[in-house]
N, C-alpha and C positions, 0 to 999 in steps of 0.2 A: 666726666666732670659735670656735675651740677649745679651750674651757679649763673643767674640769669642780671647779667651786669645792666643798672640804669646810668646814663650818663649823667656825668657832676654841672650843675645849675650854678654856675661862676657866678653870675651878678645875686641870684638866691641869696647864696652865702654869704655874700659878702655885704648885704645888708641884712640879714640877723648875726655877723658879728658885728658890725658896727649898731646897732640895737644893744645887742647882747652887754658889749661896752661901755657905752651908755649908762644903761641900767644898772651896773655894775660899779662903775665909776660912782654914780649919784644914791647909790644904796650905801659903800662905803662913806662916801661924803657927811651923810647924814648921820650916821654913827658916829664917825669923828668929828662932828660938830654937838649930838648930845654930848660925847664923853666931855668935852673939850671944855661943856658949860658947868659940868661938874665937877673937873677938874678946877679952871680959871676964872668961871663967873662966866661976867659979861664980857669980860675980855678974851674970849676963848675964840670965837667965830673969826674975830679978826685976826687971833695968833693963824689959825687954820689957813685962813686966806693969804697971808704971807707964804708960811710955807707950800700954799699950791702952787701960786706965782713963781717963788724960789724953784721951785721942782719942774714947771715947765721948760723956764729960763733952763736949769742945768741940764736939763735933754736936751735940748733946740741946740743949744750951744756948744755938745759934747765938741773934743776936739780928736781927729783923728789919730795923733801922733800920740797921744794918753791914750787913746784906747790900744794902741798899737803895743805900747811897752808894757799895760797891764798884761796885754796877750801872751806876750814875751813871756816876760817873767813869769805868768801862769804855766805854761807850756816846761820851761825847764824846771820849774819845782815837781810839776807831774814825772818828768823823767828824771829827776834822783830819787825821786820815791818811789822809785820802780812798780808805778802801777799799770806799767805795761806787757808785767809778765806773766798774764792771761793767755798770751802769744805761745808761752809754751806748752798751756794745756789742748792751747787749737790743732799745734804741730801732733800734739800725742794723739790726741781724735784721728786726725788723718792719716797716720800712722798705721794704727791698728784698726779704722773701720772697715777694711776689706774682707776683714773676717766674719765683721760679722751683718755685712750687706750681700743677700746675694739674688741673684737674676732667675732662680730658679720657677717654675709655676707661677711668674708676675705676668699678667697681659703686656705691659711697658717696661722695660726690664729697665728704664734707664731711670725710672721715675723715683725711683728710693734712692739713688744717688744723688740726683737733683733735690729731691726735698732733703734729704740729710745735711749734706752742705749749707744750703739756706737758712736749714731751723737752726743748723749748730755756729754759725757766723751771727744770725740774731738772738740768739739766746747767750752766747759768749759776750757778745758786746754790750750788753742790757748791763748785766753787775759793772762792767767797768766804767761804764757812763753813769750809774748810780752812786760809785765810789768816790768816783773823780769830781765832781760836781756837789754831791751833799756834802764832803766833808772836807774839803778844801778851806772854804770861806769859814766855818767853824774852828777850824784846826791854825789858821792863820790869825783870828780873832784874840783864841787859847794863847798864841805864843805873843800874842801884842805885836807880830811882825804886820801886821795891817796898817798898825798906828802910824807906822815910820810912810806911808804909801797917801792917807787921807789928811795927811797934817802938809804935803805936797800940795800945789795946785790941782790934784787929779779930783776930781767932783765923782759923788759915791756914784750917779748913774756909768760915770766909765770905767769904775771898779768894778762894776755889777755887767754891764756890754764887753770887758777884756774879760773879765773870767769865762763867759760863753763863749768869744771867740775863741780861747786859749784851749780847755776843753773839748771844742767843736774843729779845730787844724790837728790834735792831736789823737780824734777817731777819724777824723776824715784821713790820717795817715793809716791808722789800725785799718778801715772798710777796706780800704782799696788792697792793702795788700794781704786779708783774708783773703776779697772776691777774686784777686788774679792766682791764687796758690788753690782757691779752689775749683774757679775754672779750669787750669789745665788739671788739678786732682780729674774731674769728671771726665775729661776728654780722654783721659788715659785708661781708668776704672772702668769707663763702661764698654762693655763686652762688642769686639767688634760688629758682632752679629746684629746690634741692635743703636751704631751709632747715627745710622739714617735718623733714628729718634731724636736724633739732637736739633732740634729745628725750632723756630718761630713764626708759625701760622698765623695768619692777619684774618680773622674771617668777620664778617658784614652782618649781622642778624636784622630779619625783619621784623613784620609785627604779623602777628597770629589769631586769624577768625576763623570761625568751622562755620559746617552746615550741616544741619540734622539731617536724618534718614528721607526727607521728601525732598532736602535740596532746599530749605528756608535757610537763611541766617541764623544763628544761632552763637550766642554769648560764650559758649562755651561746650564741648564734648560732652562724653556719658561717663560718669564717673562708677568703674567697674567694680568699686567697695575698696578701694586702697584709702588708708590714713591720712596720706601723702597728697594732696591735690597738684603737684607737680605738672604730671597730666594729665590729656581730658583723653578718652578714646573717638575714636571713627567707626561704626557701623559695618561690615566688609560686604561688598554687593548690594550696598545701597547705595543712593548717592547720598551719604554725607562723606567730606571730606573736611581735612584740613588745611586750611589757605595760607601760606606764606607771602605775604608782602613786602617786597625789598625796594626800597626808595632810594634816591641819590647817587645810584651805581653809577661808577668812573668808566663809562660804555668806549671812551677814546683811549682807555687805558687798558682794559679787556678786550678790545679788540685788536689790539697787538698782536695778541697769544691766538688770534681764531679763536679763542674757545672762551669758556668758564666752566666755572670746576662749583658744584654742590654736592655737601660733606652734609654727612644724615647721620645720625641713631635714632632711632625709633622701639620703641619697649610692644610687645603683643603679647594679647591676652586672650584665652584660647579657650572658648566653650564647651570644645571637645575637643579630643584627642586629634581624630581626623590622620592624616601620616605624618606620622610623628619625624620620619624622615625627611621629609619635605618640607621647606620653612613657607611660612605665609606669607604670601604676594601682596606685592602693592603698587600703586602705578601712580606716575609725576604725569601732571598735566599745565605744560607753559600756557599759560592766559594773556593774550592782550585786553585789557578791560573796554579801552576805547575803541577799537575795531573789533571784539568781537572772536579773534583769533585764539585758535585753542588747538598746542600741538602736544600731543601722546608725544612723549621721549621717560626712557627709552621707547623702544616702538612697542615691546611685547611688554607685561608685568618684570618686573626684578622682585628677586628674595630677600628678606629681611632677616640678616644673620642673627638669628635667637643667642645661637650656643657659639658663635662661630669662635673660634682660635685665634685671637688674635695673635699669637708671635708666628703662627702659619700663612699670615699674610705675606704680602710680597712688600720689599721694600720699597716698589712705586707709590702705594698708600701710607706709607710712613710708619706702620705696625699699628693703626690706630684706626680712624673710624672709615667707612666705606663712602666711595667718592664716586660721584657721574660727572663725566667731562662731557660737556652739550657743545656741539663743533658748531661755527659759523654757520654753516648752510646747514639746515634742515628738512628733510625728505619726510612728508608722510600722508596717508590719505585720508581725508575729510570725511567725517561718518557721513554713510549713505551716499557715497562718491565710490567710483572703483578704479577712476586715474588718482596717481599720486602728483602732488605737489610740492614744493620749491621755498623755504621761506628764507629772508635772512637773521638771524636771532637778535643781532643788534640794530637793528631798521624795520623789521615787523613787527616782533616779537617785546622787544623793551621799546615803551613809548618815554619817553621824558626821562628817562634814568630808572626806573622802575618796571620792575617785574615780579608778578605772579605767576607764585607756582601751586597748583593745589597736586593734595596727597591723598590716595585712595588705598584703604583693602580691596583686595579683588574679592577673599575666600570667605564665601559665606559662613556667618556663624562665629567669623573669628574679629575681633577688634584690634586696631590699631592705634598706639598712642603717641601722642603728641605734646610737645612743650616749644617752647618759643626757640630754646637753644638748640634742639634736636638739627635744623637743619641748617644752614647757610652757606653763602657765595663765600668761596675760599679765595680771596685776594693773594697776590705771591706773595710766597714765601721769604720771610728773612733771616737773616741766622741766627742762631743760638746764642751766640757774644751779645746779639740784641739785645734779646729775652731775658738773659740772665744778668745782665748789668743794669738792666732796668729794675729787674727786683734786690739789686744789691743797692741801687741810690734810693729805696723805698727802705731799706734796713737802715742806711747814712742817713735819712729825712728820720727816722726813728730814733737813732740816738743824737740828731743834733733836740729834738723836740724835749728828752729824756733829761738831757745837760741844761736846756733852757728851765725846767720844771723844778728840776733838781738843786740847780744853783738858787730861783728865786725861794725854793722852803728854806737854804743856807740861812740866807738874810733876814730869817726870823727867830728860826730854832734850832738847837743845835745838831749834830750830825744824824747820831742814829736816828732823832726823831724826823729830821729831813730825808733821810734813807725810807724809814715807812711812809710818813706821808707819799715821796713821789713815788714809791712801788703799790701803792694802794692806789694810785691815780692809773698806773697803766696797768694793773690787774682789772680795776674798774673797765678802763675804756676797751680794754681787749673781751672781757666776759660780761661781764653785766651791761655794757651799752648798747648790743643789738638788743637784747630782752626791754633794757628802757624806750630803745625808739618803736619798738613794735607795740608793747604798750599806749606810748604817748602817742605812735599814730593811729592807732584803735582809737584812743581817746579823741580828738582834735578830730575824726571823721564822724562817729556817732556819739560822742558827748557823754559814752560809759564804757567801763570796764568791763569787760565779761569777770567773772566773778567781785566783782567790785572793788574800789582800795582797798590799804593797807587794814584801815580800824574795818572796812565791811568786811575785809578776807579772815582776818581775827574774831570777828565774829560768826563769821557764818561756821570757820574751824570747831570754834570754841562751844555752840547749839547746835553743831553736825547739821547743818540744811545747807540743801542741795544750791548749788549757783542759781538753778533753773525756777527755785523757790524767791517770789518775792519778801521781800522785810515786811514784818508786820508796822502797822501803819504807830504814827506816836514820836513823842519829841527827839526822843532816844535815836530811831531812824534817819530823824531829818537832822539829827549835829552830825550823826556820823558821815549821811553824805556829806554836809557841810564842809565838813574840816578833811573828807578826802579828795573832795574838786577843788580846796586851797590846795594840801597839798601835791594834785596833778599838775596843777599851774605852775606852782614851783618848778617840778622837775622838766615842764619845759624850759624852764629857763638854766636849769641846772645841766640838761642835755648839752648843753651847749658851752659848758662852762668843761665838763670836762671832752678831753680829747678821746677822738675815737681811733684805735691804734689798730684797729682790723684794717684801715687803707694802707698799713704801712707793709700787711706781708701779702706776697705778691707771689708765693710760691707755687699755688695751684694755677697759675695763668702758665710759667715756666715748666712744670713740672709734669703738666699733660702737653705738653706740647703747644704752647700758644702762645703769640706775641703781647706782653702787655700793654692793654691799649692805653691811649695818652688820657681821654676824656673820662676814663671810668675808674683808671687805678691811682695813674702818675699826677696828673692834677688834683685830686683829694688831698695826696700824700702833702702834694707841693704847700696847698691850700693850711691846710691843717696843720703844720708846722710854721709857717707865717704868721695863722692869726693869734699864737699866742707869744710870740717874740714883741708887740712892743707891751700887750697887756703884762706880761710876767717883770720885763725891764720897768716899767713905772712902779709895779705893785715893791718891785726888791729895791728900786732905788727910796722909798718913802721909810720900808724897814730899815732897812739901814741906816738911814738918815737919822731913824728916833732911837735903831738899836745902842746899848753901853758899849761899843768896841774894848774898850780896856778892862770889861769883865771876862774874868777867866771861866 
């Protein structure tokens, strides 16, 4: 599993969406007060201004028992229109996918059943939250049964708030009872041999410095010619190592167990052959920083399975990565000492919650590599019902987000063109939004693009010169950067306008065996489907409010 999780910055967020809002709010303002003077004259800004007032008042003032019966009523029009019989394409998936899933030559043999399930409950669910939601309010528009509902004291914002609830109680029926017909599918499917896999691993990662070949500090490893900077390598029989540092360890809480448990994979890279039987050594060394303590555990080198089997493991390690369990008391002897000594791990050895560990090659000649996720303190374990319910309310934060998005394009334009827009919105946020933030944060750190925007990238295409070549000098040069750091600035803000639906799938946390954690997965999810519920509810109640309801 390669994926190095940073944790979500709550308060961050939460003022560049209220920024974001803002700016958004007073960008459209401004536009509907030109249009407004061109429409009404002089009297347009004040027509404006009533209806903002109007439009706050009817949020503020929504009333529960109207939003209640909009709910209602949305809810039963969805089931006579049987658009919930997506249900039995799910049943047929599960049905016949044991044919064509199998455990055969898989290092994790439970791991295809786990991702199959996940992809197939969120991909099922996507068209049915796009159905339900874009063409509902279009379709009810079409038959004038709206009219009968807005000519009511019900105010458009609790026409616009019941249709997403109404929508949102009727997948939040669908999620649950996919994820419970596909949790026990899994528990049954996968192959006895390998349901020890079925688990939820809690692990702790620290932060990661090395040391070059004399033992200085050093920024970062030797990069051994891979593509991939993933990781840096280690020297073997030198002293450079790689430093793990773990902060804030629960030491009252691991000291329950006697022990703690560190989970490794490590990649080597092999300048020679040397015996090819024998895999490359390497050796942990617990560090106290403040006193100075430094104990070799294990006591001799451990091998670093290159090629090893993983379903020839034992199910004590879970069929999965290789573990050192470090016992309470510690025995060993002090270089240049020949009595052994006594330490205790949680009272010598971790000072304040924190401990380092550095990692060495032994075998000369051969290098070891390293990445931040490669090792960490494996916290107990929790079950699988965890892990996997946790990526299923990450699928339910997905399609309540989908029904929010999808309902406010309702209240502008009609169905299928509400169907593309909000499928271009989560195509966008799931594919093109890591590429834009990686950009924009190249951008926002050195103040250029490597090969330049849009119109530099056009042109440099279009004269065949290299990125590495600068622009000839001249006016032509400096519009183009011009008008491509407007628009980089833009798409910061555009960043953030659209949703990013990579937080919502949660399947490789479950799927190699790990607990999804609260701070990196489930709070994103949470986060991100929050902040666009009341911007979408203002934007669909103002549509509707100007929309012709009685046009067909």
């Amino acid at each position: 599993m390669f994926f190095d999780p940073e944790p979500f910055n709550m308060g961050l967020a939460a003022i560049q969406w209220l920024l974001t809002l803002c700016i958004c709010c007073g960008i459209a303002l401004a536009v509907v007060v030109v249009l407004s003077l061109s429409v009404s004259g002089v009297s347009g800004p004040a027509n404006v201004w009533r209806a903002v007032i109007r439009g706050v008042r009817d949020i503020v003032d929504m009333s529960p028992k109207r939003i209640g019966a909009v709910a209602s009523l949305t809810l039963k029009e969805s089931l006579r229109r049987q658009d919930v019989l997506v249900g039995v394409v799910f049943v047929l998936l599960f049905m016949f996918a044991g044919w064509f899933l199998s455990s055969a030559n898989v290092d994790t043999p439970a791991k295809p059943y786990i991702s199959f399930v996940l992809t197939a409950i969120r991909w099922l669910i996507l068209p049915v939250a796009l159905l339900l939601s874009c063409w509902g309010l279009p379709a009810d528009i079409k038959a004038r049964s709206l009219h009968t509902v807005v000519t009511k004291p019900a105010r458009r914002s609790e026409v616009v708030l019941g249709r997403m609830l109404g929508y949102s109680s009727l997948m939040t029926v669908g999620v649950a009872i996919m994820g419970l017909v596909g949790y026990v599918w899994i528990t049954r499917q996968v192959p006895e041999s390998a349901q020890h896999q079925l688990i939820s691993r809690v692990p702790q990662y620290g932060q990661l410095t090395y040391l070059d070949r004399t033992g200085a500090p050093s920024f970062s490893g030797i990069n051994v010619g891979d593509m991939w900077d993933y990781r840096s390598f280690v020297e073997g029989n030198t002293k450079a190592a790689a430093i793990f540092t773990f902060k804030d360890l629960n030491t009252n809480r691991l000291s329950q167990d006697d022990q703690l448990q560190l989970e490794y994979r490590f990649e080597v890279f092999r300048t020679h052959k040397g015996d090819i039987e024998k895999a490359v050594q390497a050796q942990f060394t617990l560090v106290n920083e403040q006193s100075g303590l430094r104990v070799p555990y294990p006591r001799v080198p451990f091998e670093v399975k290159e090629f090893a089997d993983m379903q020839a493991r034992s199910a004590e390690d879970d069929g999965r990565l290789p573990i050192i369990t470090i016992p309470r008391e510690l025995t060993y002897t002090p270089e240049g000492e020949l009595s052994s000594k006594t330490v205790d791990l949680f009272e010598d050895v971790i000072h304040d919650g924190t401990l380092t560990v550095q990692v060495r090659c032994v075998d000369q000649g051969q290098y070891l590599g390293a990445a931040r996720t490669d090792l960490f303190v494996r916290l107990p374990d929790k079950t699988f019902a965890v892990g996997y319910f946790k990526a299923i309310w990450g699928t339910w934060m997905m399609a309540i987000l989908v029904i929010v998005l999808g309902t406010t394009a309702s209240t502008f334009v009609k169905g299928p063109v509400a169907t593309l827009l909000t499928f271009a919105m989560v195509l966008t946020g799931l594919t093109l939004r890591p590429f834009m933030s990686g950009v924009l944060e190249q951008y926002q750190q050195t103040g250029v693009v490597q090969g330049g925007g849009m119109l530099e990238s056009a042109y440099r295409m279009v004269t065949q010169m290299n990125t590495q070549v600068e622009l000839p000098g001249g006016f032509l040069t400096e519009a183009i950067q011009w008008i491509d750091d407007r628009m980089l600035q833009g798409l910061l803000l555009l960043q953030n306008v659209i949703p990013d639906f990579t937080h919502f799938d949660m399947t490789p946390y479950v799927a190699n065996g790990f607990d999804v954690p609260w701070n990196n997965a489930m709070m994103p999810s949470i986060a991100t489907t929050l902040a666009f519920i009341l911007p979408a509810l203002i934007l669909g109640y103002f549509c509707l409010q100007w929309r012709e309801l009685e046009a067909k």
